[in-house]
N, C-alpha and C positions, 0 to 999 in steps of 0.2 A: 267788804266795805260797808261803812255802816252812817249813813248820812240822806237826808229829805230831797228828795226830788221834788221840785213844786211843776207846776203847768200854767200858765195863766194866757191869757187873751192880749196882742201886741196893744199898747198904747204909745201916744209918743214918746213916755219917760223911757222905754227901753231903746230906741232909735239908735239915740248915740250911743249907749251901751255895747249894742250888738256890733255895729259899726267898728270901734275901737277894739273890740275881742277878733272880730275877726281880721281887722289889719293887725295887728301884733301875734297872729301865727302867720304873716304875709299875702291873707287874701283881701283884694280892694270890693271892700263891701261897702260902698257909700249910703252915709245917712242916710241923704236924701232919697236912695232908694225906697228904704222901709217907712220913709214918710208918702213917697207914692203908695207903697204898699196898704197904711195905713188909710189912704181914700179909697181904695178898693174896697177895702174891710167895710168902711163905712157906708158904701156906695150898695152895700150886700153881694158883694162879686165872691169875694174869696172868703177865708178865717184863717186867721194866723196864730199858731201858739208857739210860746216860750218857754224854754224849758230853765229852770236855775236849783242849781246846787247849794245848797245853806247858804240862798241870796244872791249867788256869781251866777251870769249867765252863763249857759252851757250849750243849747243849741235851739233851733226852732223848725216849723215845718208848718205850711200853706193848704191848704183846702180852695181849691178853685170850685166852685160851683158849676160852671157852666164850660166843661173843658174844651182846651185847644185842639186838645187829640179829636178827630172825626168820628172814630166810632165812639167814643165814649158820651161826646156833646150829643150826638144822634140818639145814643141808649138813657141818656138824663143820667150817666154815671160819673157821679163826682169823682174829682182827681185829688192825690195828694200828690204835691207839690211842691220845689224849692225845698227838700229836706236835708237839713244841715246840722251837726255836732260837732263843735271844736274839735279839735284831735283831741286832746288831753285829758275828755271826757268820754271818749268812743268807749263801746265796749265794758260801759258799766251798765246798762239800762236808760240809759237817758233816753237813747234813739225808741225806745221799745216803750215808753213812758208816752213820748212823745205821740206813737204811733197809734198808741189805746186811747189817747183824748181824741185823736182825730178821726180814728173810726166808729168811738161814740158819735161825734157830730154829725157825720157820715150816714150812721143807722139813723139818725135823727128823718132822712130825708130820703134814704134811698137804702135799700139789700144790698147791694154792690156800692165795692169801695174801688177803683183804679189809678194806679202807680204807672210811670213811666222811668225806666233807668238807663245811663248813658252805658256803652259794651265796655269800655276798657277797663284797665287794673285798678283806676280807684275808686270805680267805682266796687269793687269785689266785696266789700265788709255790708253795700246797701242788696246786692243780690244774695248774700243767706241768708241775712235778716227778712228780706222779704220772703224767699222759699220757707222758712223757718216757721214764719205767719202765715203760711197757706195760701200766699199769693200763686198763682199761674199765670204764663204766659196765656197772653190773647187768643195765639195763633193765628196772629195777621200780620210775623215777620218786623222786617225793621221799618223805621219811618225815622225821615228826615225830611228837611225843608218841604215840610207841608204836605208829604205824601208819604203813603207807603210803599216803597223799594219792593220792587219784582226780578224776576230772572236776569241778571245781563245787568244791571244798574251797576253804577260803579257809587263811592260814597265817601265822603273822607270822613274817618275816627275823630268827632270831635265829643263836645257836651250835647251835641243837636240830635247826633246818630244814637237813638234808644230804642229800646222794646220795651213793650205794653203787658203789664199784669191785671186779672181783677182778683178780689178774692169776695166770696159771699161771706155777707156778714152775720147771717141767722144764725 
């Protein structure tokens, strides 16, 4: 395949963009999300980029500065976050495009970069990509609702139930 991947930094001209791409593969991605997204940005919480294919949006992925996960906020190890590729563009480099702006930004502030991934099947194409990249589990297990699951916890399989990668950036 032989076509420009661009990256650029969310403003609100892609809002409804992304919004509309991603209900027309069935997922309810509302605007006004990525316009809250966008005070964040501005507020210096997160960085959001865009990823487009000769102009068509393709997918995007979040930078939280000060993460939700515990150990990460404790260690000052930014999170990536919210990473998403249309289906239709998976599996050409967009995700991997995506991944290399946001761990420049990343080295901008910190040696370590950390990821969080939900366990089930769809997520399976974001756990090689991250083995792939050199990411590692934590080794603090899974976490959900606000904590990390020990022996005996019970959990249900949803987007909440993930494990923790870092990978050093040097």
């Amino acid at each position: 395949m032989n076509f420009t991947i661009s990256v650029n930094t969310l403003t609100e001209s892609y809002c409804e963009r992304i919004s509309a791409a991603f209900a027309a593969q069935g997922w309810n991605k509302l605007e006004a999300g990525y316009l809250n997204l966008l005070k964040e940005i501005q507020l210096g919480h997160r960085a959001m980029l865009v990823a487009e294919v000769e102009g068509e949006f393709a997918g995007y992925v979040t930078v939280v500065w000060n993460a939700d996960y515990p150990p990460f906020r404790e260690a000052a190890i930014p999170e990536i976050s919210d990473f998403k590729v249309l289906k239709r563009f998976q599996r050409q480099g967009i995700g991997s495009a995506l991944l290399d702006e946001a761990e420049r930004l990343i080295g901008q502030r910190s040696k370590v970069a950390g990821i969080g991934v939900g366990l089930y099947a769809d997520y399976g194409t974001a756990h090689r990509l991250y083995i792939k990249r050199g990411y590692l589990p934590d080794g603090r297990g899974l976490f959900q609702d606000g904590r990390i699951l020990t022996y005996g916890d019970q959990a249900t399989v949803n987007d909440d139930l993930a494990l923790y990668f870092t990978r050093n950036l040097d």
